[in-house]
Structure formats: structure tokens, C-alpha cells
C-alpha distance (Angstrom), angle and dihedral (degrees) to the residues before:
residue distance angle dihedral
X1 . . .
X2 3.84 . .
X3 3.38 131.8 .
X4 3.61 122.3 -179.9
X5 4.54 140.3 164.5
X6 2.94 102.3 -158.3
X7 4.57 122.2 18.9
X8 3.64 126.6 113.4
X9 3.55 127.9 -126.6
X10 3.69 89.3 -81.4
X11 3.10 102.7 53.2
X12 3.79 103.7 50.4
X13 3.73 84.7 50.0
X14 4.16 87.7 55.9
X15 3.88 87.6 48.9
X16 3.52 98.7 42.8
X17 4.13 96.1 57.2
X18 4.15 82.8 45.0
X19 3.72 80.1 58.6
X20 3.75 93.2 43.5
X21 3.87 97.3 38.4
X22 4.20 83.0 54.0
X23 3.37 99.8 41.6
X24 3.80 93.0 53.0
X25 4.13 94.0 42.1
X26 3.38 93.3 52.9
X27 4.24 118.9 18.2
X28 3.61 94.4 -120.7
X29 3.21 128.6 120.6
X30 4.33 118.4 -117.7
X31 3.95 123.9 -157.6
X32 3.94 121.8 173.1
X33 3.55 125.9 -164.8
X34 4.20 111.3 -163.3
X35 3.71 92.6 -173.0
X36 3.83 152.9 131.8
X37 4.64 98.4 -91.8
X38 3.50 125.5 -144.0
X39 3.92 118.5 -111.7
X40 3.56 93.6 -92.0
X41 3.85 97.3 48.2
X42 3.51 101.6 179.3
X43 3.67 93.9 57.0
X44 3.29 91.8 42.3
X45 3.90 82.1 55.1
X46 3.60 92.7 49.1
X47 4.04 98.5 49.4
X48 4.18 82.6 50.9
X49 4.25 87.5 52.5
X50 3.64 92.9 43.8
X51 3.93 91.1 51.3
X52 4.06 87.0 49.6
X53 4.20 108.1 112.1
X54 3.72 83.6 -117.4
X55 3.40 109.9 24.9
X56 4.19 87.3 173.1
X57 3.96 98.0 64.1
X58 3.54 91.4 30.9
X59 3.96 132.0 112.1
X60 3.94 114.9 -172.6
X61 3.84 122.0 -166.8
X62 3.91 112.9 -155.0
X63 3.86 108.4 -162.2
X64 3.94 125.0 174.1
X65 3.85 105.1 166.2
X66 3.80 94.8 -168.4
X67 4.03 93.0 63.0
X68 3.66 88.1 36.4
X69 3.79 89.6 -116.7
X70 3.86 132.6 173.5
X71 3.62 119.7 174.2
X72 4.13 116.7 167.6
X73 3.94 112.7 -178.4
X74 3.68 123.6 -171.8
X75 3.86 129.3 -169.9
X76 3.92 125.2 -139.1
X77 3.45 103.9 -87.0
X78 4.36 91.7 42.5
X79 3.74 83.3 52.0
X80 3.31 93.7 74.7
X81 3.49 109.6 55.5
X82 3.92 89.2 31.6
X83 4.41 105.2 52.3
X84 3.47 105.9 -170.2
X85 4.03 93.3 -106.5
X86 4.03 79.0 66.5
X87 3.69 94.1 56.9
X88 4.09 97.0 42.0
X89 3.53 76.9 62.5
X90 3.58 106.3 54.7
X91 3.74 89.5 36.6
X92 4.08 87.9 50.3
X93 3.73 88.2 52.7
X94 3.82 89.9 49.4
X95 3.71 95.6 55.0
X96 3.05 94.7 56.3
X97 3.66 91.5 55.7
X98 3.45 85.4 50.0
X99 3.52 92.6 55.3
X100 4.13 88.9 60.8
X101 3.74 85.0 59.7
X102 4.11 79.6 -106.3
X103 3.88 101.1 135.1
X104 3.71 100.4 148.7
X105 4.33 87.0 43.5
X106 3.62 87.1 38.1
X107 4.29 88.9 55.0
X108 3.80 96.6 35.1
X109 4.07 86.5 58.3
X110 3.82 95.4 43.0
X111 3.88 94.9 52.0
X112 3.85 96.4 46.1
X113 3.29 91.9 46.3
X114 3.78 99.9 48.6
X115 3.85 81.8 41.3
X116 3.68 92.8 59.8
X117 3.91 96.8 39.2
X118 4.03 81.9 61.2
X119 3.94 96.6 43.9
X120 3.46 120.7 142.2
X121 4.05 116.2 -128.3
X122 4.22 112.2 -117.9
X123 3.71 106.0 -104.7
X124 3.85 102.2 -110.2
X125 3.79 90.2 -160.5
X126 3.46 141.6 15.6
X127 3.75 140.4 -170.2
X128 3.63 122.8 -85.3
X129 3.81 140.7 -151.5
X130 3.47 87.4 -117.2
X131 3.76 98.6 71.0
């Protein structure tokens, strides 16, 4: 899911393969919200997550560039392949994107790399009918 005020055509496409390229490294499910945040942004964050279809597997990334807000929410099941000290990091490495003026770079890098901190290792076997 991606939600955005303000990006071009471009730009939503860019985000939406981060999305895709996360979603598919590690089984969770990625929404971002480019928008204007309520005072309280993080509950405001938190009432988006909670309204997510799976709110458990589900990572949420609240970004309002004017107020120089970054909010990332992560459900049960997300927190445990993404510990907080994983996010701070992603969302560190966003800022500073941010600071560039580079939201859209700044987003794309945040969500593949929080989607590849959570990636789930290729089964290298499997059960068969045979046993």
C-alpha cells in the first residue's frame, strides 16, 4: 500500500517496487503514507497500523516532510525480524536522505533495507512424499 499528497507518476512507481521488492524479501507486508501527520504523529501512525488488513505482519512508514516527521510502526509478528535498533537504523539512514531534500531516495532506501534486514532464508530442503 502507498499513499502519498504530493508524488508524481514516477515516483509512486519507485515506491511501489520498494514495496514490492520488501514485501517479497521478507513476507511482510509494507504500507507508506507520504502525507501531511496529525499533531501527535505517532498515534496518528498507530491508528493507520491498526487499520492495516494485517496489522501483525505489517510495517507502516508515516512520513510528512514539512514537519520533518518519521514514524515506522511494526506489528507483532514484523517485530521480530525487525528489533527496534533495526528500524532506528533504517529510519537514521532515511533522514539523512531527507536531509538532501531526497524524500522519495530517502524512502526507497529505508524500505529495502528494512525489507532485507527481515528477509526470510530460501528453504534449502523440503519434505517429500517419499518420507
Amino acid at each position: 500500500m502507498l499513499a502519498g499528497d504530493e508524488l508524481g507518476p514516477a515516483d509512486t512507481a519507485r515506491l511501489g517496487r520498494a514495496v514490492r521488492i520488501a514485501e517479497e524479501a521478507s513476507g511482510l507486508s509494507f504500507s507508506v503514507y507520504l502525507t501531511t501527520s496529525e499533531k501527535d504523529s505517532r498515534a496518528y501512525a498507530l491508528r493507520l497500523h491498526g487499520a492495516l488488513d494485517d496489522p501483525d505482519r505489517s510495517v507502516l512508514l508515516l512520513c510528512d516532510p514539512g514537519s520533518r516527521v518519521l514514524e515506522v510502526v511494526t506489528g507483532r509478528a514484523a517485530r521480530r525480524v525487525l528489533p527496534d535498533r533495526v528500524c532506528a537504523l533504517a529510519a537514521a539512514t532515511m533522514r539523512a536522505s531527507f536531509v538532501a531534500d531526497d524524500v522519495v531516495g530517502g524512502l526507497w532506501t529505508g524500505i529495502t533495507q528494512l525489507g532485507e534486514a527481515a528477509r526470510q532464508p530460501p528453504t534449502l530442503h523440503g519434505r517429500t512424499g517419499d518420507e
